[in-house]
PyMOL Python script that loads the backbone (N, CA, C, O; Angstrom):
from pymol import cmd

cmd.read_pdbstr("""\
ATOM      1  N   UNK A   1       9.719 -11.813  17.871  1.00  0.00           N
ATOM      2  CA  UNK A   1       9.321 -10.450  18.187  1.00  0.00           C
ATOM      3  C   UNK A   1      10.445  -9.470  17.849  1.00  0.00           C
ATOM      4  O   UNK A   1      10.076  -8.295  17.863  1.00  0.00           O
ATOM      5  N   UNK A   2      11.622  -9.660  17.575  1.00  0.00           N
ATOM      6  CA  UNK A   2      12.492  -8.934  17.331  1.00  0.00           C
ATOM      7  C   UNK A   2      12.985  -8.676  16.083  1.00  0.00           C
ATOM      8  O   UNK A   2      13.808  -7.822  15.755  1.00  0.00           O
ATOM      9  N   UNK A   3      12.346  -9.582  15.335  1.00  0.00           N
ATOM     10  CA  UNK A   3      12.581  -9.508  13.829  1.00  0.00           C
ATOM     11  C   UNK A   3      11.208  -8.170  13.905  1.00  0.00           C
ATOM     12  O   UNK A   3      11.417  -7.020  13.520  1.00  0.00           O
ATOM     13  N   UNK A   4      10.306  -8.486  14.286  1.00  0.00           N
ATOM     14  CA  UNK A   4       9.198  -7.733  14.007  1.00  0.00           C
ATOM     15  C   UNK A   4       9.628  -6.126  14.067  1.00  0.00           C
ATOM     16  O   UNK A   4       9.293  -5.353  13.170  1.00  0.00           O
ATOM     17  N   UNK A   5      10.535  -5.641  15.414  1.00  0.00           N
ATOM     18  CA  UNK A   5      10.614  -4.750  16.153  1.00  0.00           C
ATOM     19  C   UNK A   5      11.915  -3.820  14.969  1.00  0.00           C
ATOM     20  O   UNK A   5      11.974  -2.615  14.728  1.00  0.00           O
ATOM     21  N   UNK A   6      12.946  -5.136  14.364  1.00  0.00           N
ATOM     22  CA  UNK A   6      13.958  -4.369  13.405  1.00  0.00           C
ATOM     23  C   UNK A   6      13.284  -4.105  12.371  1.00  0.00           C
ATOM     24  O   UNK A   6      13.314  -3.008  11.812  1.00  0.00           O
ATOM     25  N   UNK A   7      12.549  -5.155  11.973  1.00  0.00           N
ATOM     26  CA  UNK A   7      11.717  -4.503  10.434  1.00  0.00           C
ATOM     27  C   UNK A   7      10.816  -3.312  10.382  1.00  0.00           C
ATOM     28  O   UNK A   7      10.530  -2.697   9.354  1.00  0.00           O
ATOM     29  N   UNK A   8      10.278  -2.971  11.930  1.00  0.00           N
ATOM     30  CA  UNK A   8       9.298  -1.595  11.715  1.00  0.00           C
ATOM     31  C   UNK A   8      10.654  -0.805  11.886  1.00  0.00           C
ATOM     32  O   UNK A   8      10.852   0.034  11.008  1.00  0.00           O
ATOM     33  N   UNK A   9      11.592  -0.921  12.833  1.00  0.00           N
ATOM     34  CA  UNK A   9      12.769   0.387  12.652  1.00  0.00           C
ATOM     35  C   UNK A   9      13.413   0.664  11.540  1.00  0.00           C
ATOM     36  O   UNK A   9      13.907   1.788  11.456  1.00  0.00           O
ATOM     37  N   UNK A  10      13.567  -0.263  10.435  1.00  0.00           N
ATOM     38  CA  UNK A  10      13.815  -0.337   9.458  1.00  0.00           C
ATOM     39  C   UNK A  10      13.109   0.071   8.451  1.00  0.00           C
ATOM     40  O   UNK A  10      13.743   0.721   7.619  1.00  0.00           O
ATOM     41  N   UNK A  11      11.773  -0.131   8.208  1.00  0.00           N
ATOM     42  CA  UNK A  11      11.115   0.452   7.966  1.00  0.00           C
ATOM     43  C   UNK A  11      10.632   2.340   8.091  1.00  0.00           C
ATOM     44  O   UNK A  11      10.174   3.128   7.264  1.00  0.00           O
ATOM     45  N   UNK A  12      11.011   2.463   9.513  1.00  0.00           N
ATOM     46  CA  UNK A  12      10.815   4.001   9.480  1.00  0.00           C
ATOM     47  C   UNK A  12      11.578   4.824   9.288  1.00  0.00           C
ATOM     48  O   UNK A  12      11.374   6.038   9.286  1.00  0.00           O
ATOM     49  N   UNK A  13      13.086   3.952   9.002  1.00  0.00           N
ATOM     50  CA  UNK A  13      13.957   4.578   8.489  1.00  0.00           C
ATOM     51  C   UNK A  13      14.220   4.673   7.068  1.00  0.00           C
ATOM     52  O   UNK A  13      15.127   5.344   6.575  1.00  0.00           O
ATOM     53  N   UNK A  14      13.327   3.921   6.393  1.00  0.00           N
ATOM     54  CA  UNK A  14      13.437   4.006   5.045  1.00  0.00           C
ATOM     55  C   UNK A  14      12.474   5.110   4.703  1.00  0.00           C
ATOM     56  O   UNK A  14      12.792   6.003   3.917  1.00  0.00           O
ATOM     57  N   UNK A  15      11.176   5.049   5.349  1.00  0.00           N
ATOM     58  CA  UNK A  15      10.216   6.319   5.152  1.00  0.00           C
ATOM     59  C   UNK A  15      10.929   7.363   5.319  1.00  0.00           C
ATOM     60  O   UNK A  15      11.263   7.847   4.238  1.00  0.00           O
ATOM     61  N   UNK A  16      11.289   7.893   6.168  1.00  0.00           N
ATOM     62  CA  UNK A  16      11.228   8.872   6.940  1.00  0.00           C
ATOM     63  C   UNK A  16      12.653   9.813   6.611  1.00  0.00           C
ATOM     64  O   UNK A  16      12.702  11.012   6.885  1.00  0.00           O
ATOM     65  N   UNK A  17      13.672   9.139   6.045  1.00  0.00           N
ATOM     66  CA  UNK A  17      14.890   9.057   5.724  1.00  0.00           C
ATOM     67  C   UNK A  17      15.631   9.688   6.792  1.00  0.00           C
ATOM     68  O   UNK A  17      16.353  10.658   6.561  1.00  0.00           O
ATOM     69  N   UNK A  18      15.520   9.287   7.734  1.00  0.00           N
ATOM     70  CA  UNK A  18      16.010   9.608   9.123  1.00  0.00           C
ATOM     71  C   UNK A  18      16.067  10.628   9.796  1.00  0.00           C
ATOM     72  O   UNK A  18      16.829  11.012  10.683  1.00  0.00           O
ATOM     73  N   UNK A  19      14.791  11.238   9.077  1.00  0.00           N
ATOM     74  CA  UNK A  19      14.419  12.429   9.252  1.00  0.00           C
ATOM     75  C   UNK A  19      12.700  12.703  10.704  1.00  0.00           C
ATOM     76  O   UNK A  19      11.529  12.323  10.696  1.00  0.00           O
ATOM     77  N   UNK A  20      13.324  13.307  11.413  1.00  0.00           N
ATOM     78  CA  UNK A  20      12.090  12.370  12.870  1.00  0.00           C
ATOM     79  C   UNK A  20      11.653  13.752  12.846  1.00  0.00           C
ATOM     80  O   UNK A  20      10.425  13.770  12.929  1.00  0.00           O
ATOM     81  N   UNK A  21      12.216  15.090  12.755  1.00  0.00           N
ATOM     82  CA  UNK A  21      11.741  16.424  13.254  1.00  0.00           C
ATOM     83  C   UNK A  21      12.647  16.690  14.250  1.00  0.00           C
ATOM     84  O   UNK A  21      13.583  15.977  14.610  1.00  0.00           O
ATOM     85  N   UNK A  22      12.216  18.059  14.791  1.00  0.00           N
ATOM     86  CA  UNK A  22      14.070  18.356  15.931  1.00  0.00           C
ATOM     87  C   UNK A  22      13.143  18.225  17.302  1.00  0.00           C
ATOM     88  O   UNK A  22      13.448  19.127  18.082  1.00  0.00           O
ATOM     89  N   UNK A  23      12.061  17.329  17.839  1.00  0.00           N
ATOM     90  CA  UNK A  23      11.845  17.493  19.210  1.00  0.00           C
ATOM     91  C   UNK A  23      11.239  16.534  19.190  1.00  0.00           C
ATOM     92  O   UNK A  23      11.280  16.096  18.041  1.00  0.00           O
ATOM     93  N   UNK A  24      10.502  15.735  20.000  1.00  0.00           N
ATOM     94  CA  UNK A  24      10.054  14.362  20.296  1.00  0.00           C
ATOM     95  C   UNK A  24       8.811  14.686  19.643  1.00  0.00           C
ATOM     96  O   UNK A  24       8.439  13.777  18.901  1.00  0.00           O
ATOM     97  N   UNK A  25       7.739  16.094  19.695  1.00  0.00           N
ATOM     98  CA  UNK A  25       6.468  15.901  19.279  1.00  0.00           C
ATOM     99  C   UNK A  25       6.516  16.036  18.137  1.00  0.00           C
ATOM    100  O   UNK A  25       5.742  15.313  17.510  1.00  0.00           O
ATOM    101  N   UNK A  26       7.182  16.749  17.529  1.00  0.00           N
ATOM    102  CA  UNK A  26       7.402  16.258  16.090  1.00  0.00           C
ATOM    103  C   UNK A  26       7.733  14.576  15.636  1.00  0.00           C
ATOM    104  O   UNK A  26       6.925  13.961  14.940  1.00  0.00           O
ATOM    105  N   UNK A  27       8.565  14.167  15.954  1.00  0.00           N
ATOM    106  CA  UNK A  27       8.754  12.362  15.895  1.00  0.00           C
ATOM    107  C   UNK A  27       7.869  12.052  16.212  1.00  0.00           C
ATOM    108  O   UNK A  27       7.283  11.594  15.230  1.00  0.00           O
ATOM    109  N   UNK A  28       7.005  11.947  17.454  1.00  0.00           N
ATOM    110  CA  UNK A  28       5.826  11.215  17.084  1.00  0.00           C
ATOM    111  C   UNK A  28       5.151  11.440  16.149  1.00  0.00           C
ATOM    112  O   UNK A  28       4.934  10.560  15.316  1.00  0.00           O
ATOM    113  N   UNK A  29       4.602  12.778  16.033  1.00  0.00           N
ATOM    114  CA  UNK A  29       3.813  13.272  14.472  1.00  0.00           C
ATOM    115  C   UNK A  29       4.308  12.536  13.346  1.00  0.00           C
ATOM    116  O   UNK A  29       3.518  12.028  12.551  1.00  0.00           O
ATOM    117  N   UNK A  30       5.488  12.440  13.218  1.00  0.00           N
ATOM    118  CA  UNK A  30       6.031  11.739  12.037  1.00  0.00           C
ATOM    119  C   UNK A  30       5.621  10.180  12.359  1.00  0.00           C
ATOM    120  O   UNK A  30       4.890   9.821  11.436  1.00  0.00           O
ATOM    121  N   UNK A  31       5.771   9.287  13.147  1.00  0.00           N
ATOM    122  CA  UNK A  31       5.706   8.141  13.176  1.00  0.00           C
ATOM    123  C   UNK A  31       4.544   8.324  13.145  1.00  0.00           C
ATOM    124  O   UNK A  31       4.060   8.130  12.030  1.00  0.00           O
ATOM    125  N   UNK A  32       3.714   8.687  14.068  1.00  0.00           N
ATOM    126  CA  UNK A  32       1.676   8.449  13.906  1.00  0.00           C
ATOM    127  C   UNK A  32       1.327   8.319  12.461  1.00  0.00           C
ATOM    128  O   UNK A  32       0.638   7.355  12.125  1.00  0.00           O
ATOM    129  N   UNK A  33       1.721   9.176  11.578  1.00  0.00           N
ATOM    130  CA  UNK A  33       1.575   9.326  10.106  1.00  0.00           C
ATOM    131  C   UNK A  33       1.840   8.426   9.639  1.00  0.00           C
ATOM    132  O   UNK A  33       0.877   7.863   9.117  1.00  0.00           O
ATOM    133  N   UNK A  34       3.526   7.528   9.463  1.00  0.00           N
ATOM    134  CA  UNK A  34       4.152   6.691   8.982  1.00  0.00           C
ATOM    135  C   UNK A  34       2.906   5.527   9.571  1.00  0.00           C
ATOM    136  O   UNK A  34       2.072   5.087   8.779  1.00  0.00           O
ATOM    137  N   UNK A  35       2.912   5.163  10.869  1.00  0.00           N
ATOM    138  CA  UNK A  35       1.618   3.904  10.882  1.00  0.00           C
ATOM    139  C   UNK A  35       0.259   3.940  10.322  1.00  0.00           C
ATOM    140  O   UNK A  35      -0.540   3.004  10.280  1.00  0.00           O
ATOM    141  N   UNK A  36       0.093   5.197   9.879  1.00  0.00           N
ATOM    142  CA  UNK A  36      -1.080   5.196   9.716  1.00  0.00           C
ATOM    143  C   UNK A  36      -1.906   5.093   8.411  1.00  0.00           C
ATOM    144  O   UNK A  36      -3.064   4.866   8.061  1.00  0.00           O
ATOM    145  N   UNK A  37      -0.289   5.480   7.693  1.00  0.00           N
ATOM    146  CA  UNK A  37      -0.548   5.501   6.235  1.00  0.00           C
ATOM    147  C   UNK A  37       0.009   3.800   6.123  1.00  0.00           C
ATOM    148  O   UNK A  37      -0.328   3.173   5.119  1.00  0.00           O
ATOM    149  N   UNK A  38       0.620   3.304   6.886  1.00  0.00           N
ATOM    150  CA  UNK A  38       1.085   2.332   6.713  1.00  0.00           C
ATOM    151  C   UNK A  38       0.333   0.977   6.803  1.00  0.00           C
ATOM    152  O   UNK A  38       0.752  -0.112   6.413  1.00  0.00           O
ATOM    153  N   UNK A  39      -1.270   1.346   7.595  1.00  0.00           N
ATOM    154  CA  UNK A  39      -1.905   0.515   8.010  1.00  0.00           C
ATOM    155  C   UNK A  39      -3.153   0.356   6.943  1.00  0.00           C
ATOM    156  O   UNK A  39      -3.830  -0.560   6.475  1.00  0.00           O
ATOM    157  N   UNK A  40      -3.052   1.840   6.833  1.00  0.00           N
ATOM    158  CA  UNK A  40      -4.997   2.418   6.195  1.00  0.00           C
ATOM    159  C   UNK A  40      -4.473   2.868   4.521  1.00  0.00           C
ATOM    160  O   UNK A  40      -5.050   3.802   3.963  1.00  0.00           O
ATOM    161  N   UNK A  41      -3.786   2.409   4.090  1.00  0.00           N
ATOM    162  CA  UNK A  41      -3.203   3.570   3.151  1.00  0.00           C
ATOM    163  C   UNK A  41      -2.540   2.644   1.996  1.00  0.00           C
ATOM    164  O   UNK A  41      -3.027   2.320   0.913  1.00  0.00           O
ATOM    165  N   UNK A  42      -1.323   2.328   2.537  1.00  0.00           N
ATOM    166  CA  UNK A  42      -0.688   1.158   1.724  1.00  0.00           C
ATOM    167  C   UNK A  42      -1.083  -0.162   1.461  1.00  0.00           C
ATOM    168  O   UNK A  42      -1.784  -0.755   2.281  1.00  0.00           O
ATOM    169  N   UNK A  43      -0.607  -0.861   0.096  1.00  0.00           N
ATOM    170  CA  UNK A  43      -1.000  -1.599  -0.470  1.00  0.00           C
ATOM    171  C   UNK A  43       0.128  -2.786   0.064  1.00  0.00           C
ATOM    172  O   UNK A  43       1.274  -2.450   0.363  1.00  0.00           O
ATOM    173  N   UNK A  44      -0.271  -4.017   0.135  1.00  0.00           N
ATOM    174  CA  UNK A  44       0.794  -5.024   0.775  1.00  0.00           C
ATOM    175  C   UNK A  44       0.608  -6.236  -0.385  1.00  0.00           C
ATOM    176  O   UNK A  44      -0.378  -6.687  -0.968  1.00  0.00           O
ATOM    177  N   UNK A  45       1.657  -6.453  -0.417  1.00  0.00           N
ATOM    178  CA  UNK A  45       1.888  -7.857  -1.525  1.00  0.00           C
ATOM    179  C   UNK A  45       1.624  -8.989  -0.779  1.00  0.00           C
ATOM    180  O   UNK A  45       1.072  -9.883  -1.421  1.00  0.00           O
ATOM    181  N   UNK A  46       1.824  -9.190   0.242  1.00  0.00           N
ATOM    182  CA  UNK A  46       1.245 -10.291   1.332  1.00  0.00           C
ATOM    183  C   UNK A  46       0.242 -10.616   1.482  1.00  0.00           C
ATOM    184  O   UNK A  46      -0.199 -11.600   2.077  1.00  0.00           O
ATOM    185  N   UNK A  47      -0.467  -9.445   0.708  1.00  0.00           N
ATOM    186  CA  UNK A  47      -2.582  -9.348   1.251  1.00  0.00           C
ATOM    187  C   UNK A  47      -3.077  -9.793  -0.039  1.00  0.00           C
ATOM    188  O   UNK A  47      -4.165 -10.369  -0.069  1.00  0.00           O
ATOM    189  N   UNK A  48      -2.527  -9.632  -0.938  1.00  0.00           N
ATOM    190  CA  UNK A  48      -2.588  -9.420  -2.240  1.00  0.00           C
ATOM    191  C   UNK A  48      -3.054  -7.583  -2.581  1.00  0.00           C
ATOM    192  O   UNK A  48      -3.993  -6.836  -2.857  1.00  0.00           O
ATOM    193  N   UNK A  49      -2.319  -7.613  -2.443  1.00  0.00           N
ATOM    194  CA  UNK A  49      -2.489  -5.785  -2.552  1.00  0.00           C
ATOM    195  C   UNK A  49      -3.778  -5.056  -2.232  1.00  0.00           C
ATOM    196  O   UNK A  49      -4.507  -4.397  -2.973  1.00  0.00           O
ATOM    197  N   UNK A  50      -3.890  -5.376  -0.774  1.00  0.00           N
ATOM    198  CA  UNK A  50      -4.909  -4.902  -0.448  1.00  0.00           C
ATOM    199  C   UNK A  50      -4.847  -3.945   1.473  1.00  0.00           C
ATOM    200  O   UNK A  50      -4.308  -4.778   2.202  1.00  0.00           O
ATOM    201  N   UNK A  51      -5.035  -3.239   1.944  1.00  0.00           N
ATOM    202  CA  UNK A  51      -4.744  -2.484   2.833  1.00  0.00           C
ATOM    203  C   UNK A  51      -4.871  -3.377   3.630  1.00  0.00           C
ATOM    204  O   UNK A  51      -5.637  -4.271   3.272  1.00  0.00           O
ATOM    205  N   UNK A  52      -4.096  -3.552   5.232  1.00  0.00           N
ATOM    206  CA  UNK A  52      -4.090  -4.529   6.038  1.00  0.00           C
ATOM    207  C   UNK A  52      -5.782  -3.971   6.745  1.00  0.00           C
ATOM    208  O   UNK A  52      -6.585  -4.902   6.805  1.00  0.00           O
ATOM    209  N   UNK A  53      -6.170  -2.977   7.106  1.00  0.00           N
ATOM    210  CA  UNK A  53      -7.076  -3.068   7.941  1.00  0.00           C
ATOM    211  C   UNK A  53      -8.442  -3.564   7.075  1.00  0.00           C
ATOM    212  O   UNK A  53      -9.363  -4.180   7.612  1.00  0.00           O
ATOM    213  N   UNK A  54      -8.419  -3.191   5.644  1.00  0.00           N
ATOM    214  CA  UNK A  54      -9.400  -3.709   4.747  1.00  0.00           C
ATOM    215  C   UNK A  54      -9.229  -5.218   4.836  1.00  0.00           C
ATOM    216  O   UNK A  54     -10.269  -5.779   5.180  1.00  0.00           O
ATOM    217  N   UNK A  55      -8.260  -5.974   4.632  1.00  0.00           N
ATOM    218  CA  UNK A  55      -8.068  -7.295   5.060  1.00  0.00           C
ATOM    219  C   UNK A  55      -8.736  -7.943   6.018  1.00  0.00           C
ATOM    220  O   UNK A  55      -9.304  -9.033   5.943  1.00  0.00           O
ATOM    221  N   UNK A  56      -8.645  -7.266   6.859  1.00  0.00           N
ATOM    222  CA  UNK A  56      -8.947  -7.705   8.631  1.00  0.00           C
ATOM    223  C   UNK A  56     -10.694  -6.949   9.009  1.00  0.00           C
ATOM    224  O   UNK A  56     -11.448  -7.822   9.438  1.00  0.00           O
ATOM    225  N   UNK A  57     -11.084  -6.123   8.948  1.00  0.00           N
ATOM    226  CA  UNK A  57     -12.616  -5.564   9.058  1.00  0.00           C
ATOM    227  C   UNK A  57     -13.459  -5.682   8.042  1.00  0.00           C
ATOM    228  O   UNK A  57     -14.682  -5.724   8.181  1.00  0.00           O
ATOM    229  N   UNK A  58     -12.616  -5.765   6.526  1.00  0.00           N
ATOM    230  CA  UNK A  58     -13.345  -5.403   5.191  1.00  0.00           C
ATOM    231  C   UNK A  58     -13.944  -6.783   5.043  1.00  0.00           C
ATOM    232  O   UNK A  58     -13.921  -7.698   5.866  1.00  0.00           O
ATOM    233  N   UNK A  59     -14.680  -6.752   3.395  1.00  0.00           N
ATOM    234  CA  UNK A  59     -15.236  -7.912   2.915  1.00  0.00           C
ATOM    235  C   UNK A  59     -13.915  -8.022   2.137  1.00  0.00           C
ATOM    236  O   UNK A  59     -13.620  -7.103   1.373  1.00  0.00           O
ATOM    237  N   UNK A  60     -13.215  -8.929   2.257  1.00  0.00           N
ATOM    238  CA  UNK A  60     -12.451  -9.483   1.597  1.00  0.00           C
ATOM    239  C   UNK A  60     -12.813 -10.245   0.259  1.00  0.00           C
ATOM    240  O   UNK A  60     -12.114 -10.180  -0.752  1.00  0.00           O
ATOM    241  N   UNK A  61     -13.856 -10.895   0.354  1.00  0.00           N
ATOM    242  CA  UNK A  61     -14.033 -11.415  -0.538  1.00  0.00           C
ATOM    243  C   UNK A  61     -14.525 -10.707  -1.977  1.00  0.00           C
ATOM    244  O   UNK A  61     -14.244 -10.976  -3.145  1.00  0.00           O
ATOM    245  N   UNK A  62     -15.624  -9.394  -1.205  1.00  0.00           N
ATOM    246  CA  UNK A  62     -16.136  -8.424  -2.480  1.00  0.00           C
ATOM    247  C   UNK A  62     -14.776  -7.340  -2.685  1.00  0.00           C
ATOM    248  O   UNK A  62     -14.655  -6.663  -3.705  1.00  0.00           O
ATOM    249  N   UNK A  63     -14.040  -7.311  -1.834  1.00  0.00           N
ATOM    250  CA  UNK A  63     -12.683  -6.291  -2.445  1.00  0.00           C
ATOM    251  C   UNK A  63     -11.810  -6.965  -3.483  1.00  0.00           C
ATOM    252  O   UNK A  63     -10.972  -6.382  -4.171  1.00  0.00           O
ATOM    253  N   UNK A  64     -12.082  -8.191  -3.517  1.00  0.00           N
ATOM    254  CA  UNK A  64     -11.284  -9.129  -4.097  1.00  0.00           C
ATOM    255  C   UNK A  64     -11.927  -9.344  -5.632  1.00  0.00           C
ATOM    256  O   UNK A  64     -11.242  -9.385  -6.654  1.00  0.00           O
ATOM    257  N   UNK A  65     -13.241  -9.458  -5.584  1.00  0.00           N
ATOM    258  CA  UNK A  65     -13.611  -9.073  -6.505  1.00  0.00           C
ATOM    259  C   UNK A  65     -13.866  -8.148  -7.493  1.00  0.00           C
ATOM    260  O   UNK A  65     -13.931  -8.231  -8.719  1.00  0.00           O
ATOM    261  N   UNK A  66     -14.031  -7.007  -6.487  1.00  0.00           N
ATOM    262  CA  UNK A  66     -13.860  -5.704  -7.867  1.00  0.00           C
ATOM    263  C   UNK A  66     -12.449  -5.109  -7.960  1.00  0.00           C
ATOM    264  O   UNK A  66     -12.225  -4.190  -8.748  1.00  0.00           O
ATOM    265  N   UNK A  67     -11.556  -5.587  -7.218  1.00  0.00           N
ATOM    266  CA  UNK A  67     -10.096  -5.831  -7.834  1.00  0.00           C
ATOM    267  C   UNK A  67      -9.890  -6.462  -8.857  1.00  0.00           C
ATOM    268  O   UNK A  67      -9.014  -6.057  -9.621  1.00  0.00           O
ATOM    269  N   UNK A  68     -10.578  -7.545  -9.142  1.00  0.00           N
ATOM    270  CA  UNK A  68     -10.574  -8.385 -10.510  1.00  0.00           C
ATOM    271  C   UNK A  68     -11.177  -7.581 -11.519  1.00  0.00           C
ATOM    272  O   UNK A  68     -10.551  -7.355 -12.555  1.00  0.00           O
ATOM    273  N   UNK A  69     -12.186  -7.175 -11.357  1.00  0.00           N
ATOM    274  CA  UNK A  69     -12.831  -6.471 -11.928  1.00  0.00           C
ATOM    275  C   UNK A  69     -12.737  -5.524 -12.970  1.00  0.00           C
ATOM    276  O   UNK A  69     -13.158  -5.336 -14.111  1.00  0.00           O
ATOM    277  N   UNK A  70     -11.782  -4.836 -11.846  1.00  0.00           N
ATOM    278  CA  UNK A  70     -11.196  -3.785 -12.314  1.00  0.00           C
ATOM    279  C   UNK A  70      -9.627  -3.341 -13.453  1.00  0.00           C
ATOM    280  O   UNK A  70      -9.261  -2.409 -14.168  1.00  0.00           O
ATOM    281  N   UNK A  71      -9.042  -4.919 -12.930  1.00  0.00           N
ATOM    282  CA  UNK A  71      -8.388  -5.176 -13.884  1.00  0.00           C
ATOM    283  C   UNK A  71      -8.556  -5.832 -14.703  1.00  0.00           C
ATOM    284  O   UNK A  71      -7.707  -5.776 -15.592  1.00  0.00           O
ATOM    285  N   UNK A  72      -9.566  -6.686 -14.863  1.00  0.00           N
ATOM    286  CA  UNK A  72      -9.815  -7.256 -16.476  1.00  0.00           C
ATOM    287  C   UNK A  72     -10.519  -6.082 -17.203  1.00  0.00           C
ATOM    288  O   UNK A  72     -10.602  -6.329 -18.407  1.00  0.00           O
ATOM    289  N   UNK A  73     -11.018  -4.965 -16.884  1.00  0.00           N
ATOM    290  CA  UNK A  73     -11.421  -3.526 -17.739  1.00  0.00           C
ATOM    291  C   UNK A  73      -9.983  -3.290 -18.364  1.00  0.00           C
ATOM    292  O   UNK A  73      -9.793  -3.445 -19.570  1.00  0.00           O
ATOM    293  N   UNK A  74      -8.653  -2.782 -17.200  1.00  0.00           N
ATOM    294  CA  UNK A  74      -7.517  -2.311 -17.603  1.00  0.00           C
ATOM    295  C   UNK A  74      -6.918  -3.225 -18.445  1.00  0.00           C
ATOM    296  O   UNK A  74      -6.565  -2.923 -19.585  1.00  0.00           O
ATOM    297  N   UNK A  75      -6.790  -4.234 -18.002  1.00  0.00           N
ATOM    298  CA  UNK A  75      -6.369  -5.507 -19.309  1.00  0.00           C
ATOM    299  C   UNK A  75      -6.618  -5.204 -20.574  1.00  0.00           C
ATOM    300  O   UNK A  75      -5.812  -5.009 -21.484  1.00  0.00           O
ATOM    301  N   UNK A  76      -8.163  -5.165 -20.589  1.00  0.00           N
ATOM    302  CA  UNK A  76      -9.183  -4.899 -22.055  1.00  0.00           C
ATOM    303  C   UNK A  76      -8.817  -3.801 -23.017  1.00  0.00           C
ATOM    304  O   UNK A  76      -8.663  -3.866 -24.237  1.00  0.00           O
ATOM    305  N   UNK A  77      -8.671  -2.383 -21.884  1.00  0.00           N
ATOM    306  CA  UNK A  77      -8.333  -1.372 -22.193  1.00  0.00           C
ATOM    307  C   UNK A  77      -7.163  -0.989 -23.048  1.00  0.00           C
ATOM    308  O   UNK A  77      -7.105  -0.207 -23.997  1.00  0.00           O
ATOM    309  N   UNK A  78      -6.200  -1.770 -22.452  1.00  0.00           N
ATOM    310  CA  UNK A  78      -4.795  -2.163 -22.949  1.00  0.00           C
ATOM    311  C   UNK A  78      -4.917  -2.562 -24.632  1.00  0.00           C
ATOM    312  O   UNK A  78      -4.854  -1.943 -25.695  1.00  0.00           O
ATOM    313  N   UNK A  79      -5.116  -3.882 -24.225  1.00  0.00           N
ATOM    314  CA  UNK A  79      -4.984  -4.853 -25.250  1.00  0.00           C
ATOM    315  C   UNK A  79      -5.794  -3.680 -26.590  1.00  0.00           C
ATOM    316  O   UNK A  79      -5.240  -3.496 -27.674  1.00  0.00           O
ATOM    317  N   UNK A  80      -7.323  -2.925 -26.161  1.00  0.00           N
ATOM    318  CA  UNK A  80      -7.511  -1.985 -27.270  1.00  0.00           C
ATOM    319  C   UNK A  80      -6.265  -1.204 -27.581  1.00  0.00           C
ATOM    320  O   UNK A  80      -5.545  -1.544 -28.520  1.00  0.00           O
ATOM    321  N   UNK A  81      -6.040  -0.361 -26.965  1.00  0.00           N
ATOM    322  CA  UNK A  81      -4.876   0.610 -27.235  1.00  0.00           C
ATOM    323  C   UNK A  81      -3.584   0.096 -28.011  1.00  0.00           C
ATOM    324  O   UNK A  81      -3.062   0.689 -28.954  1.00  0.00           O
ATOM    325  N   UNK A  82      -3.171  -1.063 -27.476  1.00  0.00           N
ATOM    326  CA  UNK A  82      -2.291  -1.358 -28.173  1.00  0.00           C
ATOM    327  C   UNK A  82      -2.803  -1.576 -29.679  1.00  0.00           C
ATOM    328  O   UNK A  82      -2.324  -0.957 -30.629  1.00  0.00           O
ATOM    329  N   UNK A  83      -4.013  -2.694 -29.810  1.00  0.00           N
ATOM    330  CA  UNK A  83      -4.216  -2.700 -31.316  1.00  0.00           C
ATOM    331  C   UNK A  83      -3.951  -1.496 -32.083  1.00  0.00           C
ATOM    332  O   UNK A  83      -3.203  -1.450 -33.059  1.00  0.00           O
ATOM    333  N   UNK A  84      -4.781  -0.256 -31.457  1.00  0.00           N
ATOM    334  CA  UNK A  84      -5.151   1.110 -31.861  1.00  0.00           C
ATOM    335  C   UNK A  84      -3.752   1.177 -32.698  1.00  0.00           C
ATOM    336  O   UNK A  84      -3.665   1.333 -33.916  1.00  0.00           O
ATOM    337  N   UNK A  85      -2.403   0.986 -31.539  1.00  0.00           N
ATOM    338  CA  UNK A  85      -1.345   1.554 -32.330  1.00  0.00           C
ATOM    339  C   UNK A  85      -0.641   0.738 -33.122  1.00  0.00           C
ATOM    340  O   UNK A  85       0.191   1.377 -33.766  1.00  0.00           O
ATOM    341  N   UNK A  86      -0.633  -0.248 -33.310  1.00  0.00           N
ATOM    342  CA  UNK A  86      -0.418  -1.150 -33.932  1.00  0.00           C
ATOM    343  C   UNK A  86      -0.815  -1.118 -35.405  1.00  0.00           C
ATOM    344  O   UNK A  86       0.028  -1.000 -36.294  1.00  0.00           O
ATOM    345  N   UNK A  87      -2.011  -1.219 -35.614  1.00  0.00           N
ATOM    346  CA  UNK A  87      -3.100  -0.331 -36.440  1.00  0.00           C
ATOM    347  C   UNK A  87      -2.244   0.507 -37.005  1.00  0.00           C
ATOM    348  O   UNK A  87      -1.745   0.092 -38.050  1.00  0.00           O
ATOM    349  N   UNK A  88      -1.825   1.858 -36.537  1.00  0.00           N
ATOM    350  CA  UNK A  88      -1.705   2.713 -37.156  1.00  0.00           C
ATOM    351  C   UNK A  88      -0.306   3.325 -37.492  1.00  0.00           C
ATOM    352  O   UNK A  88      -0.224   4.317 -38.215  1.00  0.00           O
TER     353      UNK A  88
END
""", "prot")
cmd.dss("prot")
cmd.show_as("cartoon", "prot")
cmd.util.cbc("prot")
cmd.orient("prot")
């Protein structure tokens, strides 16, 4: 639990750049934000880049799929473009 507790302080100090606001309701404002974007918002390499609460409520399995999806288009897309310049 204490690894847990340094890595979010650590964490909000990397966001936030130790910057909280000059009165407590401001710091919270700032932290509410920081969790929130942190929960609903950001992408985690742990999830496979996928938002923790989408993880946990979502279909995982169909997010997972048009994640694939979506990058074998960008793949495709690529691989055209590059010919394009290659080509030319």
């Amino acid at each position: 639990m204490a690894r847990i507790v340094e890595r979010f302080n650590g964490t909000v100090r990397d966001e936030t750049n130790d910057r909280y606001g000059d009165n407590y309701l401001q710091a919270t404002a700032v932290i509410d934000a920081m969790v929130t974007q942190y929960n609903d918002v950001r992408l985690h390499a742990a999830l496979g880049y996928i938002e923790p609460r989408e993880a946990r409520f979502g279909d995982l399995g169909l997010r997972r799929q048009v994640r694939a999806e979506r990058l074998a288009v960008a793949r495709e897309l690529r691989r055209a473009k590059n010919q394009a310049l290659l080509a030319a």
